[in-house]
N, C-alpha and C positions, 0 to 999 in steps of 0.2 A: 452693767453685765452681772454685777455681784447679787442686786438687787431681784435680777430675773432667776438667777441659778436657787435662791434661797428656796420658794415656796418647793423646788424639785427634790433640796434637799430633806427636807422637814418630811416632806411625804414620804421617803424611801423609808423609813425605818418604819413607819404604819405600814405600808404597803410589806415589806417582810414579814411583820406580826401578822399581819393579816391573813398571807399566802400562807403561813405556818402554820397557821389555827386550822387555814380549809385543807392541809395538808393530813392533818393530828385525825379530824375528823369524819377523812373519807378513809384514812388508815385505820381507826375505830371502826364505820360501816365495814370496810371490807373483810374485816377479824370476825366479826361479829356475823356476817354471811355464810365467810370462808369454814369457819369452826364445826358450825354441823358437818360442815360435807368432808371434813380430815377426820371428824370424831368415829363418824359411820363407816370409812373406806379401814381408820385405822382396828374399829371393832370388829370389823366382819375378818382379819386375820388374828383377831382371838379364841384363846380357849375356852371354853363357859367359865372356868376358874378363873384363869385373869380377868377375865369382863366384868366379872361382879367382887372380885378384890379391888383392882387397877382400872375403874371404868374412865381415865382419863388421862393414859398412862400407853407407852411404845408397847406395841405387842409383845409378852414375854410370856413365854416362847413363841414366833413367829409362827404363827399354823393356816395352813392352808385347809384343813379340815372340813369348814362349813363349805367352801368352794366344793369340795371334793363332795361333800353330803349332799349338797342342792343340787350338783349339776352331773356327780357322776352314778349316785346310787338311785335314781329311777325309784327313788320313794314319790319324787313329786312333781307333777310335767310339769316342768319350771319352761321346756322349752313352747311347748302346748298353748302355753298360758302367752309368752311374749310374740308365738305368731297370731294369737285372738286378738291382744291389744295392737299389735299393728295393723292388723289386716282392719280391727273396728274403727281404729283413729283416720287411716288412709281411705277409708272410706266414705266417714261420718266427712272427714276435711274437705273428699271431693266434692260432696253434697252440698255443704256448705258455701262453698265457693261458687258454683253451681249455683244457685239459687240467690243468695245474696246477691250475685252481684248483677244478675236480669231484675232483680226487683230495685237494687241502689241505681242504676243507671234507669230504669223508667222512673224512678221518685226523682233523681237530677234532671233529666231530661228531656225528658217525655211531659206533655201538658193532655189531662184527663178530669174527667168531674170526679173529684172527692180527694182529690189526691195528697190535699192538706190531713185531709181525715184518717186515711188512710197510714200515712205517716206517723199522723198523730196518737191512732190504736198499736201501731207497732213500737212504739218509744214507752209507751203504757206500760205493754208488757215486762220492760226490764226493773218497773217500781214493785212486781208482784215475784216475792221469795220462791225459787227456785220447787220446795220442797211443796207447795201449793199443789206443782202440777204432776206431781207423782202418783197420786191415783188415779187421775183420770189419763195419764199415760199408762197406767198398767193395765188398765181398765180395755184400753185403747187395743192394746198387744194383746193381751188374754184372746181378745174379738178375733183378731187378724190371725192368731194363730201363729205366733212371733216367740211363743215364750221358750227360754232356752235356744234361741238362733242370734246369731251376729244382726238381723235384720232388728234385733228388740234395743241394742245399744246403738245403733246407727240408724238409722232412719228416724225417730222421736227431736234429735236433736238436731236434725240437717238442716231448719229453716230456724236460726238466731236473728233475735233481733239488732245483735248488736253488731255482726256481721254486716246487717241492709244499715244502720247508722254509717257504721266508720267508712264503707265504701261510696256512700251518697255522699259523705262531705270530701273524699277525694276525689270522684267526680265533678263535685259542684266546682271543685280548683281548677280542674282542667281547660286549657282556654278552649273554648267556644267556635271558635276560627278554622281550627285544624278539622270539627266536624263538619260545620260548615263548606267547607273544602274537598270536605268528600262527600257531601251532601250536592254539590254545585257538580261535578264530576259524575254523579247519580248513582250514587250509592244508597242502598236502603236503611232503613233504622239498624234492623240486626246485622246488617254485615259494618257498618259505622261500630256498633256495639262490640263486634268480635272484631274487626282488623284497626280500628283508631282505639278504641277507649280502653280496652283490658290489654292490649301494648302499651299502653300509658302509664296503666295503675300495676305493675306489675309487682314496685316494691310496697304496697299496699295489702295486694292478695298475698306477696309471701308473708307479711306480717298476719295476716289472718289464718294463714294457712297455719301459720305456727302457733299461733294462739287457739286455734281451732283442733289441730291435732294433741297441745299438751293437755285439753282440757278432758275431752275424751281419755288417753292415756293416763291421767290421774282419776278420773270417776273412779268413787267406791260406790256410795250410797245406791243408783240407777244398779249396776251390773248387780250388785246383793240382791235384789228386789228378782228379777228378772232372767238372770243366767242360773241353774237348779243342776246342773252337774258338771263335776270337778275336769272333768273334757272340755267343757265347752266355756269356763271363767277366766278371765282375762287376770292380767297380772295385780290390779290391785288386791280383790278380794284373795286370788291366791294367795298374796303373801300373810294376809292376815289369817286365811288356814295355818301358813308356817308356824306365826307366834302360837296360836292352841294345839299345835299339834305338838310343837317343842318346847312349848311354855317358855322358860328361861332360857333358852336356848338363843343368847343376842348376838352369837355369832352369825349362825343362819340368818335369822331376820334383817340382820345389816348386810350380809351380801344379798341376798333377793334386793334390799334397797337400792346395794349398789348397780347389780343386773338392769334395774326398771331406768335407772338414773343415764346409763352409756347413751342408749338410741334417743334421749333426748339433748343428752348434750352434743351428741353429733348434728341432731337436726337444727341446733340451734347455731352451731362454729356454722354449717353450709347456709344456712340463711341471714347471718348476721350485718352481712354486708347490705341486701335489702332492707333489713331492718332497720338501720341506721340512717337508708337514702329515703327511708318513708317518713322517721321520724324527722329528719330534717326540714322535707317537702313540707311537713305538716309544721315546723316553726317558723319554716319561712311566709308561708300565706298566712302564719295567725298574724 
């Protein structure tokens, strides 16, 4: 008995060090996260004078100030700007969704000539830098007559490749049987498609969705190029008029940040729970 209880003994004090170490250094990561986002919520209640005395330091004096500037004095449609970035992300995300997943579910599904090829041109696209396809996108919108409309940030973006990736390999998870079942009952492709496979992948497309709406919601680069008057620019570039308009001004510019920052952490607390049963889905089939 003495003999079996040893090796349990000998390990508990490794297995302590151990858990201690992985304890030290998720508490490191999470300080290290956490820190911008107290540093910005704690700036944007500074003075311009404390910010650049005390940039690292409690608000002294506590001012509401740049709140009151951004949101109350109608220098800057701050409001303007966060209904463009919604209205562009909630829309670009339907598209995407939308598209992606008739094209992931015929590349899982569906058997057609080239279909390896076909695949194989769309996984392509994700080895070629973003910044590539900027001109012949504006190029694109110039033609169509898009410039300066929500149509120019949304529609360029709605068919990702990495959208038709992530949902074809949750697809491809999906057992086979359950279509077959509504296939043998005489069910068509598209209605298999719409009432079995996207009930299935649902914590899949919330993850897409969410990944799809912060991407849009964070573009600068695209809306700069493309959106030409201060009505019609979504929240990133707006904020970056803040900093030249107010120069040092880091109280402003950290509440704008904060502003931009709410509607994503809310989107992200309501879908969290998906997000979590997709990534799991996706550990347990690896």
């Amino acid at each position: 008995m003495t003999t079996s209880l040893a090796p349990a003994r000998r390990s508990s004090p490794r297995r302590a060090a151990s858990r201690t170490l992985l304890y030290a250094v998720l508490g490191f990561l999470t300080l290290v996260v956490v820190f911008p986002l107290v540093w910005m919520v704690l700036t944007s209640f500074k003075t311009d004078a404390d910010a650049v005395r005390n940039p690292y330091s409690l608000p002294n004096p506590f001012s509401t100030e740049a709140y009151q500037t951004l949101l109350l004095s109608g220098q800057q449609p701050i409001f303007l700007w966060l209904w463009n970035s919604f209205a562009a992300a909630t829309i670009q995300t339907v598209l995407i969704l939308a598209t992606a997943s008739m094209a992931a579910y015929a590349l899982a599904r569906l058997d057609f000539a080239g279909k390896k090829v076909v695949f194989g041109l769309i996984i392509a696209t994700l080895l070629v830098p973003p910044v590539v396809f900027l001109i012949p996108n504006y190029l694109i919108v110039e033609n169509f007559g898009w410039l300066d409309t929500i149509l120019a940030i949304t529609v360029p973006g709605a068919a990702g490749a990495f959208g038709v990736f992530f949902l074809r390999q949750f697809f491809l998870g999906l057992p086979v049987e359950v279509e077959e079942a509504a296939r043998i009952d005489g069910a068509g492709e598209f209605r298999i498609f719409l009432q079995v496979a996207l009930p299935l992948a649902k914590p899949a497309l919330a993850t897409l969705a969410v990944l799809s709406f912060l991407g849009n919601w964070n573009d600068f680069l695209w809306p700069v190029y493309v959106l030409l008057s201060p009505e019609n620019m979504t929240l990133q570039p707006g904020l970056a008029m803040l900093q030249g308009a107010y120069r040092t001004h880091f109280g402003i510019v950290m509440a704008g940040a904060v502003i931009a920052s709410v509607p994503v952490l809310v989107l992200f607390a309501l879908a969290q729970r998906q997000i979590v049963d997709s990534v799991a889905g996706a550990a347990v089939k690896g």
